[in-house]
Structures are given as C-alpha cells and as structure tokens.
C-alpha positions in Angstrom: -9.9 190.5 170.5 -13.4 191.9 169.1 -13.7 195.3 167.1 -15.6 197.7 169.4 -17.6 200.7 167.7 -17.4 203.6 170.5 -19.9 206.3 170.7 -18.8 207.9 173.9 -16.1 209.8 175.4 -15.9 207.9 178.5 -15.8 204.5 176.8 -13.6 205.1 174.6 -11.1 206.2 177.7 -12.3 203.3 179.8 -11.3 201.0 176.5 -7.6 202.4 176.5 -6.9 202.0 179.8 -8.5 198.6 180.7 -5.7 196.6 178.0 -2.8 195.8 178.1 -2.4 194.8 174.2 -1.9 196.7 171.5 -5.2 198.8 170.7 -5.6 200.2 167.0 -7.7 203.3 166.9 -9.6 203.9 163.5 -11.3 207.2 163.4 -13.5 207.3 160.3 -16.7 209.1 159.2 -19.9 207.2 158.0 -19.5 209.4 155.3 -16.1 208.9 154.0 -15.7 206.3 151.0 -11.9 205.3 151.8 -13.1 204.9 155.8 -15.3 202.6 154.8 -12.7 200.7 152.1 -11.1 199.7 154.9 -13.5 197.9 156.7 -12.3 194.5 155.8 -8.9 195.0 156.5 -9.9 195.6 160.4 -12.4 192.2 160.5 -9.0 190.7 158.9 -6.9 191.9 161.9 -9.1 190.8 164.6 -9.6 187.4 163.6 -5.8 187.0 162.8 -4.5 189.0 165.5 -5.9 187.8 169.0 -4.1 190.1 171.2 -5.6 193.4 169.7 -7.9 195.6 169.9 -9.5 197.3 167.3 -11.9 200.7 168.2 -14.0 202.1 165.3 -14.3 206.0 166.6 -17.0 208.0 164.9 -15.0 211.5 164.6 -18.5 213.2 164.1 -19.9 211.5 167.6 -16.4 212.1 169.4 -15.0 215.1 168.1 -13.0 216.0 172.0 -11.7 212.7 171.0 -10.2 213.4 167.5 -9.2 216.8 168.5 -6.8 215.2 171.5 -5.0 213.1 169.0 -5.1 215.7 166.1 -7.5 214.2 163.8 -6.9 216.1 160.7 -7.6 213.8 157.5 -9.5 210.4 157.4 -9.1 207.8 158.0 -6.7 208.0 160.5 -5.2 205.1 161.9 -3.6 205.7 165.7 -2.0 202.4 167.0 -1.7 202.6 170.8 -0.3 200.5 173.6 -0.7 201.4 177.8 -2.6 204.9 176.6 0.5 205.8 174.7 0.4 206.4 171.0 2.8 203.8 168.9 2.4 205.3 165.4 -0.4 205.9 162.7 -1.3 205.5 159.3 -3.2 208.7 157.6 -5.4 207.7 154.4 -6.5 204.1 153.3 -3.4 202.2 153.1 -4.1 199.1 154.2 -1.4 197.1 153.7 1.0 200.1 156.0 -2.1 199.4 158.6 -1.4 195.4 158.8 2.7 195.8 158.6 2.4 198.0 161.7 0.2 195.5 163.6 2.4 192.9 162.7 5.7 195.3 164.1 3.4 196.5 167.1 1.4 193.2 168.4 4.2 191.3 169.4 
C-alpha cells in the first residue's frame, strides 16, 4: 500500500476507517531532524509490506488529531488496525518501528 501525507481532519478519519490492514500512523513535524531520519525506513515498509498503510500526519496541520491520540514527543509512531490502536513507538527507533510491522501485518 502507498504512504499517504494527510493534511486534513476528515481524511485522515476517512483513511482509518476505509482499511482493513494494518495502518501505521507517523506524526512528525517538518521541523524535527529525527521525524525526518526516518523517512526511509517508511518508503522501506511500503514497498516490503503490501498490506499496510503508512499515513505521514503533519502534528502542526492536525493538531485535534494529535491531541486525540496524546501526541506528546515526536516522532510518534501509532500502529492501528479497524480504528483501534495496536501499539507505538515514541522517538526515532527504527528498527522497534519495522519489528512491530512485522508482529502487526500478519
């Protein structure tokens, strides 16, 4: 599945609730220097991983976003399934980012 950049509230909903697969949720700044380190790591999961999807959420653009799932350091990595939350990775570790994909897409 692609990686979506959301902007808006309502998309970002719409995203959630329209898969079925595992959805991984990184909310990042434009700003932040380990956000940005970890760009890679999420091309690297949606071309290995074809059954998830990976949603880039600005926190400065949807802020009622990052407030509902309690947002407080970045990045912050929510992994998701049926609008339920799975588990997340605070900080830039990627390699805790790919072993929970790996427990969680199956």
């Amino acid at each position: 599945m692609p990686l979506v950049e959301v902007s808006q509230t309502n998309i970002f909903r719409a995203a959630l609730k329209s898969t079925p697969h595992l959805v991984v949720v990184d909310f990042y700044a434009p700003w932040c220097g380990p956000c940005r380190s970890l760009n890679q790591t999420f091309v690297d999961i949606t071309s290995q991983f074809k059954n998830v999807l990976v949603i880039k959420a600005d926190v400065d653009n949807l802020a009622e976003i990052s407030t509902e799932f309690n947002v407080a350091r970045l990045p912050t990595v929510v992994f998701i399934r049926f609008g339920r939350e799975l588990d997340r990775v605070v900080g830039a570790d990627s390699k805790a980012i790919i072993n929970k994909v790996i427990t969680y897409a199956v």
